[in-house]
N, C-alpha and C positions, 0 to 999 in steps of 0.2 A: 590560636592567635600567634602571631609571626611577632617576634622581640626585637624591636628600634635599638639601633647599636647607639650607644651613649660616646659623643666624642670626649672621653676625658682624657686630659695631658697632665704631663707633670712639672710642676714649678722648679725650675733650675735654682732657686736658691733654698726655699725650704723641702723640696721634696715632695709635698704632699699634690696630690691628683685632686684635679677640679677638672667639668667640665670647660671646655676652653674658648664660652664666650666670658668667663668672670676672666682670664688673664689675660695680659698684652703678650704679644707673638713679635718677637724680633726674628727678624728672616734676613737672608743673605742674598742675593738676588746672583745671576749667575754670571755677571758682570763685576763681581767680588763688593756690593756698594750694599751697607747695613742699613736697613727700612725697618722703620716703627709700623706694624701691620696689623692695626687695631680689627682690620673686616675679614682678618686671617685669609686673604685672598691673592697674595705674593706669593710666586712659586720659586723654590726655592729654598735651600736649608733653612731650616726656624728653631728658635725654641721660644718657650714661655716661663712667665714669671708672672705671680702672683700681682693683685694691686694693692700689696701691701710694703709700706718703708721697710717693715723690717726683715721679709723676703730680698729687696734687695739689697741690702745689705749685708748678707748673705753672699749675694752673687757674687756683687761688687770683690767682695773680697778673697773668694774662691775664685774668680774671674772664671767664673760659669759661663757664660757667654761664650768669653774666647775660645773655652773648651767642646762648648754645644755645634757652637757657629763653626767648629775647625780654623780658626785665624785671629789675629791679634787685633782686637777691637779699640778703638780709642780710651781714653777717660772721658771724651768730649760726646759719645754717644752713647757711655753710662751714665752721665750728667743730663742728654736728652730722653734716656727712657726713667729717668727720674724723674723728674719733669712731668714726663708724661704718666705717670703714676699718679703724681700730685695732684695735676689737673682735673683728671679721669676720678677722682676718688673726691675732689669738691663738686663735681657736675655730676657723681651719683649716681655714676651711667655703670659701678663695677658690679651690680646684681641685678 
């Protein structure tokens, strides 16, 4: 029986590997503009974070991001993948 590769990623703020439809995928697109890339279908540098507050939190302050993404990210689209944590985690859709 041939072995299904499991796409698991690693959360830039706490570390820990999840498959990577439980986490949001911020990606860089190659026009240098930061997209929230919930269908993981943006090509182009990414990383991921957990849909948990206190993973980003994390980030946020390791400025994970800046470092994953190679570039200097706003507060104004750490604030919208906040947000979009928030949202994602009342509508249920994070498992």
């Amino acid at each position: 029986m041939a072995w299904k590769r499991v796409a698991d990623r690693r959360c830039v703020g706490c570390g820990r590997r999840r498959h990577k439809n439980e986490m949001i995928r911020v990606s860089k697109t190659k026009d240098g503009l930061i997209r929230i890339d919930l269908g993981a279908n943006i090509a182009g540098r990414g990383c991921y974070i957990c849909y948990e507050e206190e993973c980003f939190a994390k980030a946020e302050r390791k400025r994970a991001i800046d470092r994953a993404l190679r570039m200097n990210v706003s507060d104004d689209t750490y604030e919208e993948v906040l947000k979009t944590i928030r949202k994602e985690r009342s509508s249920g859709s994070e498992n």
